[in-house]
Biopython code that builds the backbone (N, CA, C, O; Angstrom):
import numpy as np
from Bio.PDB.StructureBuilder import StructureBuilder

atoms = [
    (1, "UNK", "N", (-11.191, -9.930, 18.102)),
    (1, "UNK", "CA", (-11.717, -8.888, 17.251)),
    (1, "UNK", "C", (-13.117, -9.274, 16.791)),
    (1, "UNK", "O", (-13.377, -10.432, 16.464)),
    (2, "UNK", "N", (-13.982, -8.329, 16.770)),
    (2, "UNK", "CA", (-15.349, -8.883, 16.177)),
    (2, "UNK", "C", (-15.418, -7.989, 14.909)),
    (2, "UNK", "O", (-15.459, -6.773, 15.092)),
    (3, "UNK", "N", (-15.433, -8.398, 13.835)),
    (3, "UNK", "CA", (-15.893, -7.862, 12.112)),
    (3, "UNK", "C", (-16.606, -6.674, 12.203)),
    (3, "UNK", "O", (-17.707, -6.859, 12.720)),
    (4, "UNK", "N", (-16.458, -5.899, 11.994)),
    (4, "UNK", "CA", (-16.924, -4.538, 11.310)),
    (4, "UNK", "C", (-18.038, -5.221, 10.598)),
    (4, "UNK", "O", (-17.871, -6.300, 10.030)),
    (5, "UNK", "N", (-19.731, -4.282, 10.648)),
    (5, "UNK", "CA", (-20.927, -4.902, 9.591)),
    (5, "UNK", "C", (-20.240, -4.336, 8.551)),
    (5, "UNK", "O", (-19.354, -3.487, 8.642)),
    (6, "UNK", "N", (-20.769, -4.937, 7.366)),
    (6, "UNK", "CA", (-20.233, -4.690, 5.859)),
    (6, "UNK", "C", (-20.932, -3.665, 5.802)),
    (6, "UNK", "O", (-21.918, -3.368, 6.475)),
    (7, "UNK", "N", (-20.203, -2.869, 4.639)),
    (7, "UNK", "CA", (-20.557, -1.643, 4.404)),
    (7, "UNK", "C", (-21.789, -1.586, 3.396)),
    (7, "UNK", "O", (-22.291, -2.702, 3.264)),
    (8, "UNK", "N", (-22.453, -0.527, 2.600)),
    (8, "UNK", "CA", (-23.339, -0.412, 2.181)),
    (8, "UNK", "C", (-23.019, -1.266, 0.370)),
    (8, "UNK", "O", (-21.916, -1.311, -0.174)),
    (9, "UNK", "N", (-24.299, -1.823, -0.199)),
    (9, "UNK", "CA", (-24.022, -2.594, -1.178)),
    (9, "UNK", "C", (-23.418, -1.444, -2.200)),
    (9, "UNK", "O", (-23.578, -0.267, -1.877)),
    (10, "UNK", "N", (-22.674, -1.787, -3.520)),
    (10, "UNK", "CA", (-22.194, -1.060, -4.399)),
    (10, "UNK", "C", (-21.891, -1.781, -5.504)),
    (10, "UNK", "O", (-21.278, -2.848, -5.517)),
    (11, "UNK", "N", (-22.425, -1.055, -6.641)),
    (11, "UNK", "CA", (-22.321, -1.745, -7.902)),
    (11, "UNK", "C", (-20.846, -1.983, -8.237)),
    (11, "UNK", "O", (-19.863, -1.341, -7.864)),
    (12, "UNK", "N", (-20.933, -3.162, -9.107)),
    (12, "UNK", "CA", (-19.709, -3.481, -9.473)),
    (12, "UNK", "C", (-18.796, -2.774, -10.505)),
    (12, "UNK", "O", (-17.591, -2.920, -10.711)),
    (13, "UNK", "N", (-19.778, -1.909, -11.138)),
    (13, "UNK", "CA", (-18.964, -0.673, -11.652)),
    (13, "UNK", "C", (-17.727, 0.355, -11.062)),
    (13, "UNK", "O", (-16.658, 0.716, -11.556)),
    (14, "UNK", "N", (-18.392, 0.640, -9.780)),
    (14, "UNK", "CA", (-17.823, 0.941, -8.805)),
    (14, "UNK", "C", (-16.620, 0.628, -8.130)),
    (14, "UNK", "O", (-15.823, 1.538, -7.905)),
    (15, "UNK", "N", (-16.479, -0.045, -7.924)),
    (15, "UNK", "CA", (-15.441, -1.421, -7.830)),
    (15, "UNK", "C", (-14.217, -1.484, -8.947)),
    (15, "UNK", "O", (-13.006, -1.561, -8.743)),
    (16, "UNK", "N", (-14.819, -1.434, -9.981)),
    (16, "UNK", "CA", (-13.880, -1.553, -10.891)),
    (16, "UNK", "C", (-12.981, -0.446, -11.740)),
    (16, "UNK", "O", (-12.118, -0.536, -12.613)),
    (17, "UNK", "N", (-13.719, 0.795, -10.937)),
    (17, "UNK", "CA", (-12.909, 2.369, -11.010)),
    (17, "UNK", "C", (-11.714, 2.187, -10.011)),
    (17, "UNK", "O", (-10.892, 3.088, -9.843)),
    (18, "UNK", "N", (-11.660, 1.185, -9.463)),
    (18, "UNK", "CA", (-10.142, 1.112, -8.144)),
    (18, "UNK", "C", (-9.160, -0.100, -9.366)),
    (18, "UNK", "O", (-9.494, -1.138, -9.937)),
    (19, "UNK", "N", (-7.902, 0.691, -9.336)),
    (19, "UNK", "CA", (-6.739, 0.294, -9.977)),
    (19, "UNK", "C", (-5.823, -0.355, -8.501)),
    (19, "UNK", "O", (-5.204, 0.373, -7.726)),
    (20, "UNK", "N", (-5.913, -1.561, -8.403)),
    (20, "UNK", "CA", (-5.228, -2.758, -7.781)),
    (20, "UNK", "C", (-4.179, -3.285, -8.341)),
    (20, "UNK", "O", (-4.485, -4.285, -8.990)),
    (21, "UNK", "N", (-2.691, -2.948, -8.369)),
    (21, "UNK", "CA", (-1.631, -3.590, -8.984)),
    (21, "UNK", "C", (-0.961, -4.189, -7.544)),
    (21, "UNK", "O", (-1.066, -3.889, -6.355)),
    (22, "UNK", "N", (-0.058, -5.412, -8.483)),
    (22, "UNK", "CA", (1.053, -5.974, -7.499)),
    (22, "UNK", "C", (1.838, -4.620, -7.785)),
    (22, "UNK", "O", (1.602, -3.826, -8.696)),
    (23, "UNK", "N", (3.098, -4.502, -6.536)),
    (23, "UNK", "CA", (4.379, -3.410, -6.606)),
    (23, "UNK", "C", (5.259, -4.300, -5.796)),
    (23, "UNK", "O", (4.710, -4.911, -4.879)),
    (24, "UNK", "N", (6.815, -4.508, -6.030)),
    (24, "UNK", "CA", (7.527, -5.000, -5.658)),
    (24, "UNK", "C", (8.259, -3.384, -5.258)),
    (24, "UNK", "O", (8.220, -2.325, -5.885)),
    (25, "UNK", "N", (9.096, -3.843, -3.578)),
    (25, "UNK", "CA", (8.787, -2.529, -2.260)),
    (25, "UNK", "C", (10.575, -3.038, -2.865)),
    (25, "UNK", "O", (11.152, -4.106, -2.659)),
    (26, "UNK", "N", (11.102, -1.730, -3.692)),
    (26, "UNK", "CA", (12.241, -1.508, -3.804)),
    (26, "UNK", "C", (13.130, -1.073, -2.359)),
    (26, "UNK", "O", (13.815, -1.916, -1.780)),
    (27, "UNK", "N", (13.037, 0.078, -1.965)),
    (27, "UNK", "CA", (12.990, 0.850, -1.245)),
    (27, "UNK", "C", (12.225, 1.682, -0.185)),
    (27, "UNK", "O", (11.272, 2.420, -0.435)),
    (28, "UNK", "N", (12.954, 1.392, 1.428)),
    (28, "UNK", "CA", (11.952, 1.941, 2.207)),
    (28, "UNK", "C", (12.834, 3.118, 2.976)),
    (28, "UNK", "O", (13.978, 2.742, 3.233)),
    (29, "UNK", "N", (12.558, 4.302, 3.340)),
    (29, "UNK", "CA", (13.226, 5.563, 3.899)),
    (29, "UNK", "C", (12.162, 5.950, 4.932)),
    (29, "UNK", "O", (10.947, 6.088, 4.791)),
    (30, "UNK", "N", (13.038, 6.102, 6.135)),
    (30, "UNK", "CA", (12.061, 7.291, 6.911)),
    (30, "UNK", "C", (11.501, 8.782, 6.137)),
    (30, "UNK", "O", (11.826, 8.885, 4.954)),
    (31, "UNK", "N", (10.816, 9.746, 6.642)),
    (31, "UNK", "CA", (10.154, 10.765, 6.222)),
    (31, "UNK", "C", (10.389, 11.575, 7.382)),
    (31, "UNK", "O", (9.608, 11.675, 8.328)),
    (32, "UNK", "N", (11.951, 12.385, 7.222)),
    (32, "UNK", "CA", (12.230, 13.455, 8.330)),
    (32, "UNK", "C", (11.134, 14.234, 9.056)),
    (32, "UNK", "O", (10.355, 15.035, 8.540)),
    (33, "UNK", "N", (11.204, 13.852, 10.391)),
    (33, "UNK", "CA", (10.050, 15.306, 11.534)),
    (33, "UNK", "C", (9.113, 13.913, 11.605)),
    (33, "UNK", "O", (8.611, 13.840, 12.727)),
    (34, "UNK", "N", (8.632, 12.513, 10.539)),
    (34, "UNK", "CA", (7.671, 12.222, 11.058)),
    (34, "UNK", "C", (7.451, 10.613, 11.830)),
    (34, "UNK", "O", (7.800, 9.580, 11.259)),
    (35, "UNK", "N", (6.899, 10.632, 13.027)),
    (35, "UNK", "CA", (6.827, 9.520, 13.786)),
    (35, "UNK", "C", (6.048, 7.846, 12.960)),
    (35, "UNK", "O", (6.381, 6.718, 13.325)),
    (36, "UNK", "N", (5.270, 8.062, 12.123)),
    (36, "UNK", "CA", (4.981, 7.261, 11.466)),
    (36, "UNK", "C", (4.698, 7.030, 10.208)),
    (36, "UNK", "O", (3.958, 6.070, 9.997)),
    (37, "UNK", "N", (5.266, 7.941, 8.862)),
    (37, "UNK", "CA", (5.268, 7.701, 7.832)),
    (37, "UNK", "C", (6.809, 7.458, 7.205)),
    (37, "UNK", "O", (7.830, 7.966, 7.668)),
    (38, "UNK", "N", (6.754, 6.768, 6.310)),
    (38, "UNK", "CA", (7.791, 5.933, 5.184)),
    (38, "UNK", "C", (7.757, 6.405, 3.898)),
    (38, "UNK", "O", (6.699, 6.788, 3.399)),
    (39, "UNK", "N", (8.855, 6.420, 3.273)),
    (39, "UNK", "CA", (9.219, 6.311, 1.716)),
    (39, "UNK", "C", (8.943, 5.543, 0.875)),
    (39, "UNK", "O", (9.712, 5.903, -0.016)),
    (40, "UNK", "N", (8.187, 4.410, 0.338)),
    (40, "UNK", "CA", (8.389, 3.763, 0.005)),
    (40, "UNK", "C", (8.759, 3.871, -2.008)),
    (40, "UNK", "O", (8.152, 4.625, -2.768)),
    (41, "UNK", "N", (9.821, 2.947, -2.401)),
    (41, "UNK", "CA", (9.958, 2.947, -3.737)),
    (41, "UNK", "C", (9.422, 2.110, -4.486)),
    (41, "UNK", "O", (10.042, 1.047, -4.490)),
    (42, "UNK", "N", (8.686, 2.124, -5.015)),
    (42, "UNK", "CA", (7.689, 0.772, -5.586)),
    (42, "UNK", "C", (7.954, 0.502, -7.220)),
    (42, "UNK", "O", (7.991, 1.522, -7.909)),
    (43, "UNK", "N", (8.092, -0.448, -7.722)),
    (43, "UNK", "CA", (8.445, -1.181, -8.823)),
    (43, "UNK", "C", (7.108, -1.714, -9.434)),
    (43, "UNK", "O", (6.618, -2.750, -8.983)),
    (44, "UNK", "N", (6.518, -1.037, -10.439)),
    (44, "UNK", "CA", (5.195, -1.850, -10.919)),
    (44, "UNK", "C", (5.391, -1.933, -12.614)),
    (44, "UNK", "O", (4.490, -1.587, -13.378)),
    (45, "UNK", "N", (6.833, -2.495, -13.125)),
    (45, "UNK", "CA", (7.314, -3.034, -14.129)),
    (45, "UNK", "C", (7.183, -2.273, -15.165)),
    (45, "UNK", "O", (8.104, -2.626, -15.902)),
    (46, "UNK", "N", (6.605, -1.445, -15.678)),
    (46, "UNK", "CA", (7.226, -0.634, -16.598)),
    (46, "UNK", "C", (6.898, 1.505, -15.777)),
    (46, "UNK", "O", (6.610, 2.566, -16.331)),
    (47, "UNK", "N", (7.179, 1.096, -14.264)),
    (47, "UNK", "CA", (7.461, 2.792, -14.017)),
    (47, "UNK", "C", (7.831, 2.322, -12.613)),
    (47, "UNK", "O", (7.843, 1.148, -12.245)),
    (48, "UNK", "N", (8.061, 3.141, -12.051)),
    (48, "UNK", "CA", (8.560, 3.435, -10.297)),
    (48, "UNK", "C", (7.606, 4.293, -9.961)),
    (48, "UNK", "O", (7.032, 5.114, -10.676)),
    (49, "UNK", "N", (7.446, 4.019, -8.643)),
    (49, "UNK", "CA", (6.490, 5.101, -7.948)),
    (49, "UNK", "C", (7.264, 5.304, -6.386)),
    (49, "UNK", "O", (8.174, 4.746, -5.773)),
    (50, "UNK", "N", (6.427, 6.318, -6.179)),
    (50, "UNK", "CA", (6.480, 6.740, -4.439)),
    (50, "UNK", "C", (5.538, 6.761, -3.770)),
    (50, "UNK", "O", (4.578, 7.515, -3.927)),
    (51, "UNK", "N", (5.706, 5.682, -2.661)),
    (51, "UNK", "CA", (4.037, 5.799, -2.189)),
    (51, "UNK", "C", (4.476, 5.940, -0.513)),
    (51, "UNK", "O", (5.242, 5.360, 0.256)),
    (52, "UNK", "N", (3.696, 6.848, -0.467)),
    (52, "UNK", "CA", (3.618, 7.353, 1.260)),
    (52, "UNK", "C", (2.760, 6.421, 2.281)),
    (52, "UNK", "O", (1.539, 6.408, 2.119)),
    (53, "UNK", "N", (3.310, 5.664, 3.290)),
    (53, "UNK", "CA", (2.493, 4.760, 4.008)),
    (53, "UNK", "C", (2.793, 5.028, 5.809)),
    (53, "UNK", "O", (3.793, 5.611, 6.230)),
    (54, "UNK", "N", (1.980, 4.609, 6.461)),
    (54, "UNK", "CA", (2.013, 5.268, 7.917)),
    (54, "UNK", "C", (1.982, 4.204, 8.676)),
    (54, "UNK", "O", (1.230, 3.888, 9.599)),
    (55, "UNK", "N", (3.227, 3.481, 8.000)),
    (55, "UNK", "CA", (3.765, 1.923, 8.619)),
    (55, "UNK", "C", (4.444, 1.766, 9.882)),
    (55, "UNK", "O", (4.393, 0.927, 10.781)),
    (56, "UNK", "N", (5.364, 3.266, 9.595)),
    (56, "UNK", "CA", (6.700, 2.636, 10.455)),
    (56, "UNK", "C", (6.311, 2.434, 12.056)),
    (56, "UNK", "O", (7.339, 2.108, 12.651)),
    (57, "UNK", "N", (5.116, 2.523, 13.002)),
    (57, "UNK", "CA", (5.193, 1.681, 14.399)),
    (57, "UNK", "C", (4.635, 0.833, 14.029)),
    (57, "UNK", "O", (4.015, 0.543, 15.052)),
    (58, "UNK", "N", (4.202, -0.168, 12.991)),
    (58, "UNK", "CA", (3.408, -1.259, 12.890)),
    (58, "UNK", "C", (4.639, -2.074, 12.854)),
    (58, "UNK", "O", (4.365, -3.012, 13.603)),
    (59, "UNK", "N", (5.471, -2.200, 12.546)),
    (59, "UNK", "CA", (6.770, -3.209, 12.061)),
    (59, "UNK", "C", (7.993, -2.651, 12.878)),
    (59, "UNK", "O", (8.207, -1.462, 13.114)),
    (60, "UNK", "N", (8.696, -3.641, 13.236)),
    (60, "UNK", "CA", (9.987, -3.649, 14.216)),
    (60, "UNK", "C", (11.064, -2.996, 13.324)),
    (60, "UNK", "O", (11.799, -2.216, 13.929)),
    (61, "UNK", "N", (11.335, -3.178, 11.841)),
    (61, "UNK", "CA", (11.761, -2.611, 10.505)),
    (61, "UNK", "C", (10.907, -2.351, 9.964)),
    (61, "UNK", "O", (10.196, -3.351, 9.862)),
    (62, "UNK", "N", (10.179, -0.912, 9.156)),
    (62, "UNK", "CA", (9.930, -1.299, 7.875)),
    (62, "UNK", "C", (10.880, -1.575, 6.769)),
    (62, "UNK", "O", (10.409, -1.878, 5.672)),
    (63, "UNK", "N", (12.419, -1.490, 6.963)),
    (63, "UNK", "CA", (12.613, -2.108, 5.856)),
    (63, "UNK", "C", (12.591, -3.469, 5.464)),
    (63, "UNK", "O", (12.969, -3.996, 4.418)),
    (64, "UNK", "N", (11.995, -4.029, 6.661)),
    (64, "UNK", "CA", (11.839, -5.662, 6.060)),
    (64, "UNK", "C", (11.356, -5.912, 4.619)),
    (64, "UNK", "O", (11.394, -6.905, 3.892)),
    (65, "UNK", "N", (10.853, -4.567, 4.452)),
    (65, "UNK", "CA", (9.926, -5.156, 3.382)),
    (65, "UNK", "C", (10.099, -4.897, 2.043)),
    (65, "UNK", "O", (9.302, -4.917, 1.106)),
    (66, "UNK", "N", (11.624, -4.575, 2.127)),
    (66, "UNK", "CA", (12.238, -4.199, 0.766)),
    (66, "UNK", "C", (12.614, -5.516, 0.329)),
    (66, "UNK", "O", (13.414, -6.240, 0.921)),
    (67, "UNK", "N", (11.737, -5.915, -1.192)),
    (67, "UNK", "CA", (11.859, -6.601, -2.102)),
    (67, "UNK", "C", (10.828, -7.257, -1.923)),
    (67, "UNK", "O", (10.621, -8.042, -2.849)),
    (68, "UNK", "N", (9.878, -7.280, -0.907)),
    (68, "UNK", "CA", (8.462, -7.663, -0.929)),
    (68, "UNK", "C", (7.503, -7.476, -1.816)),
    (68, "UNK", "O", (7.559, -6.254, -1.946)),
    (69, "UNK", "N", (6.639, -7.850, -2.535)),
    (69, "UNK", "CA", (5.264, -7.769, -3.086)),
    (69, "UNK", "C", (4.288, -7.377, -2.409)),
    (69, "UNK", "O", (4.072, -8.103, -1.439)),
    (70, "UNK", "N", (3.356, -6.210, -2.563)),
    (70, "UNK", "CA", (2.242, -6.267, -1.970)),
    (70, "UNK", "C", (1.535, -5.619, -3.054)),
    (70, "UNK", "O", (2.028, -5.342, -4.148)),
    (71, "UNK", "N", (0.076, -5.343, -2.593)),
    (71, "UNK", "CA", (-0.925, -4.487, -3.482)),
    (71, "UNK", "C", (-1.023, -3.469, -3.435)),
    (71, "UNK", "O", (-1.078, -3.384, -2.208)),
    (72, "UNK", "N", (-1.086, -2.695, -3.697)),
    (72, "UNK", "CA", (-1.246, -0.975, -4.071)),
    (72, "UNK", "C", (-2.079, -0.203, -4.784)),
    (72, "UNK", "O", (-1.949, -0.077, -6.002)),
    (73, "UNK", "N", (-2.777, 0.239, -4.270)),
    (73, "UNK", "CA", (-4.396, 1.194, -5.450)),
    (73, "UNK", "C", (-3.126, 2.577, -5.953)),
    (73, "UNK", "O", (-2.458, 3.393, -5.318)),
    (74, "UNK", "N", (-3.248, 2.338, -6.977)),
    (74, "UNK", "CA", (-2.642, 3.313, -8.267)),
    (74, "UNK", "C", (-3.216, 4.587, -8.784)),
    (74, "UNK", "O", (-2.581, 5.528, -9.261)),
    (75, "UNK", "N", (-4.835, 4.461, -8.584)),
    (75, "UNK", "CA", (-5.075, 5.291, -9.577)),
    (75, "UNK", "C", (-5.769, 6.462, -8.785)),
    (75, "UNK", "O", (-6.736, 7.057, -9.261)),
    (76, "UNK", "N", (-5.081, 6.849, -7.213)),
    (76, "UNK", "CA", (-5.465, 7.847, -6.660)),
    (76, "UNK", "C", (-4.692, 9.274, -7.150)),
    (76, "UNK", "O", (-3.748, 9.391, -7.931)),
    (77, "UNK", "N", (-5.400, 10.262, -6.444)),
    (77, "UNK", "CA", (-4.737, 11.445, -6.945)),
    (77, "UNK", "C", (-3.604, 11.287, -6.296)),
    (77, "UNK", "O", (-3.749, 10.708, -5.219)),
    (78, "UNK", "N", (-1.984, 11.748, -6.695)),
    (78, "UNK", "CA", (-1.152, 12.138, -6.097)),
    (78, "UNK", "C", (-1.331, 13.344, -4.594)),
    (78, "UNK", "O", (-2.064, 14.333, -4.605)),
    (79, "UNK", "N", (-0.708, 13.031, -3.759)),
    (79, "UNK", "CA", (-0.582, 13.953, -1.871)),
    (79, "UNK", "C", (0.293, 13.930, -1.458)),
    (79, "UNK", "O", (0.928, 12.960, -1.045)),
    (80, "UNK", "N", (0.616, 15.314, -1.469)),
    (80, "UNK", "CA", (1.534, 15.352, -0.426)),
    (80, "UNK", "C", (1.553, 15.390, 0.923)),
    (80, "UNK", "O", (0.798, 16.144, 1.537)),
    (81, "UNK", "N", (2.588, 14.422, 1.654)),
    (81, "UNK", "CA", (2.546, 14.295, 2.842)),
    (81, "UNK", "C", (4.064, 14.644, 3.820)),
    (81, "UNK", "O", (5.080, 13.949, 3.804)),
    (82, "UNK", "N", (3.923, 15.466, 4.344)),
    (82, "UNK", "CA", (5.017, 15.778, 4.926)),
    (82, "UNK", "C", (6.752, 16.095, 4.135)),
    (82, "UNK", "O", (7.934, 15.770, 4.247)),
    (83, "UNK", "N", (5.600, 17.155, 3.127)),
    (83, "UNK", "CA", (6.800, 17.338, 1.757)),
    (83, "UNK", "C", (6.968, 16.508, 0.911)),
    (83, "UNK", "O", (7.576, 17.009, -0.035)),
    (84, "UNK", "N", (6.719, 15.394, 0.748)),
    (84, "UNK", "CA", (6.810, 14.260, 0.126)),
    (84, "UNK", "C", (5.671, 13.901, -1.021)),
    (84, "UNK", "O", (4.630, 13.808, -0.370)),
    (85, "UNK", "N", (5.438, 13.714, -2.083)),
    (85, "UNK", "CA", (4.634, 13.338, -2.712)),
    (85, "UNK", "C", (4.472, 11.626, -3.158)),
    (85, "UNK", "O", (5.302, 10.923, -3.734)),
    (86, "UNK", "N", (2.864, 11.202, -2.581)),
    (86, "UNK", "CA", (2.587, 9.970, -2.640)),
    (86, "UNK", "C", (1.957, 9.600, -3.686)),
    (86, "UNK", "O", (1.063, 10.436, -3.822)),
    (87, "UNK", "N", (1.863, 8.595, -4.781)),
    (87, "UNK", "CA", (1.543, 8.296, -5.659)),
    (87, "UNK", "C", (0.837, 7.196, -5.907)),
    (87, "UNK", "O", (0.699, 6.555, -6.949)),
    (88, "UNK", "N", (0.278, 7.003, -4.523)),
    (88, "UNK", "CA", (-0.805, 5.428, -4.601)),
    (88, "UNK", "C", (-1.062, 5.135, -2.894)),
    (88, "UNK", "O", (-1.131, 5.905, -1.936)),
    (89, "UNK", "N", (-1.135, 4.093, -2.981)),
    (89, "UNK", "CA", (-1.379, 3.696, -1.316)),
    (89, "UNK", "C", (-1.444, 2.442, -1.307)),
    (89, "UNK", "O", (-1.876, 1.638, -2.133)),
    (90, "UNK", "N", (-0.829, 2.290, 0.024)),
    (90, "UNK", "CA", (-0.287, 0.473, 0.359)),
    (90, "UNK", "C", (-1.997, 0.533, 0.542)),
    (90, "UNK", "O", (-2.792, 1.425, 0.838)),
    (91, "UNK", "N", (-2.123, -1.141, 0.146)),
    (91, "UNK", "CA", (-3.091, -2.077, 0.800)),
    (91, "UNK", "C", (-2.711, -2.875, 1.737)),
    (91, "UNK", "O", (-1.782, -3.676, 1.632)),
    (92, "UNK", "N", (-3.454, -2.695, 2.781)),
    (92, "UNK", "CA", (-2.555, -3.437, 3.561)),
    (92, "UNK", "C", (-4.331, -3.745, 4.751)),
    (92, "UNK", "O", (-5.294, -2.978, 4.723)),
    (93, "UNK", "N", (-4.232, -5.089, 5.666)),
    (93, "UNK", "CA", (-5.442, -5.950, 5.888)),
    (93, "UNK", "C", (-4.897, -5.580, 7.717)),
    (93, "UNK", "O", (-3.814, -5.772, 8.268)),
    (94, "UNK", "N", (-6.302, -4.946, 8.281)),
    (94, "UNK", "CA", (-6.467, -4.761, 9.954)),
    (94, "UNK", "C", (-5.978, -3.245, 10.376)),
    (94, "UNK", "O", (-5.949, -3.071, 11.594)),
    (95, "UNK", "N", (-5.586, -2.117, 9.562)),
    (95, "UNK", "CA", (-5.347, -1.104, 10.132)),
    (95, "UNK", "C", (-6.621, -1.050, 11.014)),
    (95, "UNK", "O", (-6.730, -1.070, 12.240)),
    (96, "UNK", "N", (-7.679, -0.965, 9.898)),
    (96, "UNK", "CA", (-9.076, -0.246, 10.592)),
    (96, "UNK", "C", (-10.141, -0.608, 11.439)),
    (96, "UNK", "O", (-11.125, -0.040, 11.912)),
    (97, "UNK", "N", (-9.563, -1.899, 11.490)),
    (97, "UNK", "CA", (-9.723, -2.838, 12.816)),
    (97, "UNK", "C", (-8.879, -2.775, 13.843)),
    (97, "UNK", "O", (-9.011, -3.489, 14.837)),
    (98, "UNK", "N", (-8.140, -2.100, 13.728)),
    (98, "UNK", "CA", (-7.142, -1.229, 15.199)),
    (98, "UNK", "C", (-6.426, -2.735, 15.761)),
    (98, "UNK", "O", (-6.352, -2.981, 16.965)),
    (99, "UNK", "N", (-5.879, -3.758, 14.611)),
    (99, "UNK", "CA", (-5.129, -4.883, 14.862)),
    (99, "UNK", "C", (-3.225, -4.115, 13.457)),
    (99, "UNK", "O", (-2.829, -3.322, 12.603)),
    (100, "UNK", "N", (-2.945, -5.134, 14.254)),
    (100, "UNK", "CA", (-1.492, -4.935, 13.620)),
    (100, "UNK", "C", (-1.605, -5.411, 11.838)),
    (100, "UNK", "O", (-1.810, -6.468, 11.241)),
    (101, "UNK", "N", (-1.438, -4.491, 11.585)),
    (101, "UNK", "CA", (-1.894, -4.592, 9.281)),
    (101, "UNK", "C", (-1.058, -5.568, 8.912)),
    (101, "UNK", "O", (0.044, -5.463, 9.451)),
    (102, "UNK", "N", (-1.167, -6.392, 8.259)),
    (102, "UNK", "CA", (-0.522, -7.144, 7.596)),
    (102, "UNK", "C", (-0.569, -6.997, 6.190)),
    (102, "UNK", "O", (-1.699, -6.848, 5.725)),
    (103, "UNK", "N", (0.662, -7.004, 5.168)),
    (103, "UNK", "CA", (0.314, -6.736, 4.217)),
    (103, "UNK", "C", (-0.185, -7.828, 3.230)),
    (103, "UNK", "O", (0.144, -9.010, 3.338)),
    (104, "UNK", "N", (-1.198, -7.230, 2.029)),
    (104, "UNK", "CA", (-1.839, -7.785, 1.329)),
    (104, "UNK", "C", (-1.363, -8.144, -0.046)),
    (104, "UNK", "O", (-1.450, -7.426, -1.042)),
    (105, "UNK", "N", (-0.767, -9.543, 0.037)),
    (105, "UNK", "CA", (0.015, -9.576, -0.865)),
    (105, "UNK", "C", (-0.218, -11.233, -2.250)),
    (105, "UNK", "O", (-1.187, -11.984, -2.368)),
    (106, "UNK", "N", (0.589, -11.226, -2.720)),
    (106, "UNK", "CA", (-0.119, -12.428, -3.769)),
    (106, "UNK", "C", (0.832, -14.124, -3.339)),
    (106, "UNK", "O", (2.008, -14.410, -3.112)),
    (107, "UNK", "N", (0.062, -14.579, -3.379)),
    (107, "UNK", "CA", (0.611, -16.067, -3.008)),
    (107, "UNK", "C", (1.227, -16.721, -3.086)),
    (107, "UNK", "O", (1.428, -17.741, -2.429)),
    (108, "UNK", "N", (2.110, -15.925, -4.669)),
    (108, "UNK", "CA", (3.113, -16.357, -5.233)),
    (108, "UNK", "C", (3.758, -15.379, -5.965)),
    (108, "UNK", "O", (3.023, -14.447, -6.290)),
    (109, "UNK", "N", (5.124, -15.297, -6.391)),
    (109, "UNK", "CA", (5.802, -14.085, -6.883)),
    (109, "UNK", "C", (5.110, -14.078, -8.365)),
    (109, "UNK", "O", (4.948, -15.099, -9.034)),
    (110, "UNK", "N", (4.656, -12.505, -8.846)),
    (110, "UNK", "CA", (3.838, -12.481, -9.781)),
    (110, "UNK", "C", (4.475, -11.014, -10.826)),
    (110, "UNK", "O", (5.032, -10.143, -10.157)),
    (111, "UNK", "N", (4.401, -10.791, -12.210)),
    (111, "UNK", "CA", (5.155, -9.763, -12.566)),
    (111, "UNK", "C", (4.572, -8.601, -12.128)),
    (111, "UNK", "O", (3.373, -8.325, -12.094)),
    (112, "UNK", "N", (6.057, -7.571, -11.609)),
    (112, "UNK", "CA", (5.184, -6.368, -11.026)),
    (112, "UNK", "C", (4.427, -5.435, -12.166)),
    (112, "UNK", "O", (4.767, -5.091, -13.298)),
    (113, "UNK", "N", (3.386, -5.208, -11.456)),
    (113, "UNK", "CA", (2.085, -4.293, -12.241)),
    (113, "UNK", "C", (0.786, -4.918, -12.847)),
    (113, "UNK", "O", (-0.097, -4.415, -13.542)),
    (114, "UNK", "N", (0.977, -6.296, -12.310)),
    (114, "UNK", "CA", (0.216, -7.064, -12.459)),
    (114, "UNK", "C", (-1.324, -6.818, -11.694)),
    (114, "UNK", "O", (-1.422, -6.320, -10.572)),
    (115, "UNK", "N", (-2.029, -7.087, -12.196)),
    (115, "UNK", "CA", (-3.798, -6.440, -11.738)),
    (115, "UNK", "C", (-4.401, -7.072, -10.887)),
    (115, "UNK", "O", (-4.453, -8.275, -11.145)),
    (116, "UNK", "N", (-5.207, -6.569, -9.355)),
    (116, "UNK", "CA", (-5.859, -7.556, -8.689)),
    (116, "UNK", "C", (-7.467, -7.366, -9.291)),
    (116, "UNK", "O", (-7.995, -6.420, -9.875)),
    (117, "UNK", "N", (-7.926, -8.546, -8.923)),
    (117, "UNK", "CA", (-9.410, -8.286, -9.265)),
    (117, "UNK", "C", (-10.088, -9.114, -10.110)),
    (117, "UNK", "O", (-11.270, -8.895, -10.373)),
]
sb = StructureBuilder()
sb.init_structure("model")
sb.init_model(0)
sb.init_chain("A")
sb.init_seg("    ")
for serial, (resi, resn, name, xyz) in enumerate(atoms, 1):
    if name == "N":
        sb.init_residue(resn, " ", resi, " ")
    sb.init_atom(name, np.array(xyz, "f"), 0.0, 1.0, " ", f" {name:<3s}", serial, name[0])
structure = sb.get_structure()
């Protein structure tokens, strides 16, 4: 793979309008009619969410990844996707490098809703 050039500079203000929490991946469900989106139930310690992700040919299960930690931007508008309403979005490292995503997660088990950044 060769690196994508970095994108254009941006103040750190900027930056800090993106809401980065840990979510511990309660629950993962297919999304009837669709070939690659998931349910996911996310735990970010004082609420639950639903976040819509377009995992399922990246992973042999996605439910491996129930009870996993990863990161999640929070503070997007809610979308619906295939009837379903999503309430954040996995972070997750190489979609957009057209390599297999791995998720982006913390190094050590950390309380969910906890802040990256």
């Amino acid at each position: 793979m060769t690196p994508a050039p970095i994108k254009v500079q941006i103040d750190l203000a900027v930056l800090e309008q993106i809401d980065v929490r840990v979510g511990t991946i309660l629950a993962v469900n297919d999304i009837e009619g669709s070939d690659k989106l998931v349910q996911m139930r996310v735990d970010f310690g004082d609420h639950q969410r639903t976040i819509v992700s377009g995992i399922k040919t990246e992973r042999d299960s996605p439910r491996e990844l129930e009870g996993r930690q990863a990161l999640f931007v929070v503070n997007l508008a809610p979308r619906k996707m295939r009837g379903v309403v999503s309430e954040g979005m996995l972070f997750d490292i190489g979609y957009a490098d057209g390599i297999r995503p791995a998720l982006a997660v913390p190094e050590a088990p950390v309380p969910a809703g906890a802040r990256a950044g």
